[in-house]
N, C-alpha and C positions, 0 to 999 in steps of 0.2 A: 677652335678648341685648344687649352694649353693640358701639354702633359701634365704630372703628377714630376714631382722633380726627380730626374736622375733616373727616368725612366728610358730605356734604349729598347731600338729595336737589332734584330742579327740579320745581316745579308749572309747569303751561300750561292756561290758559286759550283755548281754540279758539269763537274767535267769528264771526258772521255776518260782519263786517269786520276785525275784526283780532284778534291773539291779544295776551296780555299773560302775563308769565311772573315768576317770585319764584325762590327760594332758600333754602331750610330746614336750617339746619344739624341735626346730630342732638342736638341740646342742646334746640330747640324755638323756634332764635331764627330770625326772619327777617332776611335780611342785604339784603336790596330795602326801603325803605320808601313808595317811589311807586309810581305805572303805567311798566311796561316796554311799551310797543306798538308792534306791527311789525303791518304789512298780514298777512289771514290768506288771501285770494286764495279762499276756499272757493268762489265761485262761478264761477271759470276752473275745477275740476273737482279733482278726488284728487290728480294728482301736483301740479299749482301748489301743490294744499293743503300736501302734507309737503314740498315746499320750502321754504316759508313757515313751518310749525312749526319743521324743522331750523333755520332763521335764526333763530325766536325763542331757539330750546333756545342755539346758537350765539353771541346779542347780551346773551343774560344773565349767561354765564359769565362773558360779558369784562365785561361793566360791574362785575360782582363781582371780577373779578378771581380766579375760581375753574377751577382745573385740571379738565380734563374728567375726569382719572384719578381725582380725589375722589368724583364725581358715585356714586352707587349705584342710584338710580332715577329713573325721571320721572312723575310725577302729570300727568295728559291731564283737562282735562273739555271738550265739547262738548255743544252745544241736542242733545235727542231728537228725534223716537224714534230711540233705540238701544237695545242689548239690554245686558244687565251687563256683556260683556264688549266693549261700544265697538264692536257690529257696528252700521252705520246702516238705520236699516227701510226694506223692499222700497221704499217709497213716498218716500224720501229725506228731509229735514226739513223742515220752513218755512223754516230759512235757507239749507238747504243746496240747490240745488234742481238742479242739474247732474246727469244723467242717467247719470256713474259712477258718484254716491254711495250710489246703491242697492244695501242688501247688503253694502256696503263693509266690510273688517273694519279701523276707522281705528287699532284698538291695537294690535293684531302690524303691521302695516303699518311705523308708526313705531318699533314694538321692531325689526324688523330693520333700519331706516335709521339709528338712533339706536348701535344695539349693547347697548342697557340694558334691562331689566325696564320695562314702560309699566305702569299703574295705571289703570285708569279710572273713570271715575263721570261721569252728564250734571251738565251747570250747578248744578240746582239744587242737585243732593242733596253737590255739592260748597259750593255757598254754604251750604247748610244745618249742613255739620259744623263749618265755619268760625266757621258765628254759635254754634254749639254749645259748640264748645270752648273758646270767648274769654269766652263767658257764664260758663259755670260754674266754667272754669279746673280746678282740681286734682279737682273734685268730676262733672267730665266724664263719665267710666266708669260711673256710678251713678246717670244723671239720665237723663231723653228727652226731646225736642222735637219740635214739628211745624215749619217753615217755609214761608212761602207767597212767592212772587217774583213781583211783578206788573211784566210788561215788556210786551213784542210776544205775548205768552200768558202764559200763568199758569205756572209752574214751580213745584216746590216738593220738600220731601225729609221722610223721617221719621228719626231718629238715636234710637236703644235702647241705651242704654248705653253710647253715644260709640262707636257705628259706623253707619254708613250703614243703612238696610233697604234691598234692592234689589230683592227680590223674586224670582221662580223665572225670569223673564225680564227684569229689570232695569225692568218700570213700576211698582213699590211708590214712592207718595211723587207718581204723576202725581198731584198732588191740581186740575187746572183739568181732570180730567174725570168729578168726581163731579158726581152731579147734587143740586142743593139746592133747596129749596121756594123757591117765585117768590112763594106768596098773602105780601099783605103789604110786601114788595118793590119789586115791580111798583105804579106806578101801575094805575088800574080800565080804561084805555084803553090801554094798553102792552102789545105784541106781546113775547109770547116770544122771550126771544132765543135765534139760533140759533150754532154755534160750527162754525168752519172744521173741525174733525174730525167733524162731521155728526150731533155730539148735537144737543137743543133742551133748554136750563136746565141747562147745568151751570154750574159757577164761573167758571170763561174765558170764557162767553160773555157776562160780566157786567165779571168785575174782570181787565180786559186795557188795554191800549191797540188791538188789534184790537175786542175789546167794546165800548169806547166807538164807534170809526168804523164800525162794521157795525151796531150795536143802540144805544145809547144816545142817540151823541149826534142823531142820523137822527130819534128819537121829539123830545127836548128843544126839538131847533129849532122842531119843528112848534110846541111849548106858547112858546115865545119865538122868530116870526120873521123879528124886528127883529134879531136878535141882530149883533154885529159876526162872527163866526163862519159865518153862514149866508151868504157870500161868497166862502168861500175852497173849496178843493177838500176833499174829504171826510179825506183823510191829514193832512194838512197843519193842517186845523181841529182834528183830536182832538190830534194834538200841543203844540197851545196849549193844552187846556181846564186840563193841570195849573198853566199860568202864571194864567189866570183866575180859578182853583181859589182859590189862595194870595193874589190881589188881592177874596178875597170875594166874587167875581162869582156871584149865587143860580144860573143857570144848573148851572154850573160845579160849583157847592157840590150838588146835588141829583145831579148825575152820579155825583160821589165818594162821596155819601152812601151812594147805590145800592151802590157798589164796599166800601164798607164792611161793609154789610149784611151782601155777599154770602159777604166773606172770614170775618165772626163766624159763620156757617150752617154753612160751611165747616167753620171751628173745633169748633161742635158736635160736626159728625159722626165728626171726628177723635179728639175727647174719649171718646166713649165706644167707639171702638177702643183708644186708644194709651193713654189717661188721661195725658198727657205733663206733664212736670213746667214745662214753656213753650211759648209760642207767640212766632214770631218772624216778623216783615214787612216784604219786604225789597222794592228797584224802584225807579223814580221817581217811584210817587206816594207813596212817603214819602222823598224826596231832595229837600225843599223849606224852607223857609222855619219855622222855629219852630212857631210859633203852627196853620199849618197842620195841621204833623206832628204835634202834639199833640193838638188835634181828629181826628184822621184812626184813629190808635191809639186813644184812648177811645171811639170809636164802632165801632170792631170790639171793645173788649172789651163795651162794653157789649151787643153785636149776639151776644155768643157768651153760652148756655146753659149753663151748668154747675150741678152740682150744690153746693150749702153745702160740702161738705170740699172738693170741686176745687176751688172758686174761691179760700179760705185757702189756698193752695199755690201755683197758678199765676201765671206769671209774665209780661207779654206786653211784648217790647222786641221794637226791630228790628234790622234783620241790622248790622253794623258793614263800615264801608267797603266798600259792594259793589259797587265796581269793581276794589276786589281779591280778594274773599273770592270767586270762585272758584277761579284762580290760588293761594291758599294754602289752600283746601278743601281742592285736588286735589294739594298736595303734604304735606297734612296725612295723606291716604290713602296715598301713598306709603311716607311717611316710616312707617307702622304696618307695611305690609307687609313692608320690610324687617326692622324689628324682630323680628316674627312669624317672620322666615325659618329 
């Protein structure tokens, strides 16, 4: 099917604090090349929330200078748990924590305030088709990736031939809550780490920024505790360790190593599900400094097992600009669905 010319569709990204939104023409271009951010209010409750996304949907137009009559769909991603189609779980999310958002159905909600078709996909599996698609480009449809996003938890997506998997309930692709071997990992005195969803040893309870302040950095300080760190409040500390990280501080550097590890284990076990044609890693511990980043990627590839032909094939980069690539994931899914229509 070809659009009608000059017809776009709007990605939104719906975040813990604010939302950021894009513009996809039907040609494949994007007409945004910054951050659009508007307050996302998600924690005054559901209606503040689609107030708040209306205004983004609303501030982008106009900065584009794009007629609402063009618009054809809107691409939504927001953090999980939600189910495939944008319902939020009984138990609401880690960001979202407001006692409507339980149950919430946040994608019809906005299709009827909005008047359009809403798309949906969470975060990751939206940054994951994004890094997908920009990777492979024209050879997209025929490739698959795993992606891992290491933020406030672990996100991540699996993409099969340049489409999302979501799974029969929209959790295919949680990859921070598979469990990975600790032997080896773990220093010989280090406590299993435990993860805010109630596993013990999965991947998020390692390679998070939650992982660090709850399990890592807690053990670390004990082995160094002179440290300038072991001063400051527990949040606040793990949010430095990536600045320390990249100043070669060895504390620092053993943390990430650890995160590293965790994400090549990770990667294994996805290999011999997906056998994907890449693996990509995306977050702020690789939104750093050169030299860092580089070190950081070769020690999850080295930390991931594959077999002799996988590893001739595969490919491990990281996500591209991900402070947008969910906002353009999610009107990258858009923009398909229309297509398909």
């Amino acid at each position: 099917m070809t659009l009608p010319t000059a017809s776009v569709v709007v990605g939104i990204d719906n975040g813990a604090t604010s939302n950021n939104a894009t513009v996809l023409e039907d040609s494949g271009r994007f007409l945004v090349d910054e951050m659009v951010e508007t307050p996302s209010r998600v924690k005054e409750g559901t209606d503040a929330a689609l107030e708040a996304l209306e205004e983004s949907f609303a501030r982008i137009l106009a900065l584009s200078g794009i007629e609402r009559a063009r618009v054809r769909a809107v691409g939504l991603d927001s953090p999980g748990p939600a189910s495939a189609e944008g319902v939020i779980s009984r138990r609401g999310s880690t960001n979202f924590g407001h006692p409507s958002w339980s149950r919430f159905d946040l994608r019809s909600h906005l299709e009827r305030r909005l008047g359009l078709p809403v798309v949906y996909n969470n975060d990751g599996n939206a940054a994951a088709l994004y890094a997908h698609r920009l990777h492979f480009g024209v050879y997209g449809r025929s490739r698959s990736s795993v992606s891992a996003i290491v933020g406030t938890g672990l996100g991540g997506g699996v993409v099969h031939r340049g489409r999302v998997v979501k799974g029969a309930t929209g959790a295919a692709g949680e990859l921070g809550h598979v469990y990975i071997p600790m032997a080896g990992l773990l220093e010989p005195d280090q406590p299993v780490p435990r993860c805010n969803c109630g596993f013990v040893g999965d991947a998020e309870s390692v390679a998070s920024l939650t992982g660090i302040e709850l399990n890592l950095l807690p053990y670390w300080l004990s082995r160094y505790p002179d440290h300038e760190l072991a001063s400051l409040p527990p949040s606040e500390a793990a949010r430095l360790v990536r600045s320390y990280g990249e100043a070669g501080d060895p504390m620092a550097t053993r943390i990430f190593e650890q995160q590293a590890i965790a994400l090549g284990r990770l990667f294994t076990i996805a290999a011999n599900f997906v056998d994907p044609d890449a693996y990509f890693i995306g977050g702020g511990v690789v939104e750093v400094a050169g030299a860092f980043k580089t070190w950081f990627l070769q020690k999850v590839r080295d930390s991931t097992t594959l077999r002799e032909e996988e590893a001739a094939v595969a490919a491990f980069a990281l996500v591209p600009e991900l402070d947008m690539a969910g906002a353009r994931g999610a009107a990258m899914a858009a923009l398909d669905a229309v297509l398909e229509a």
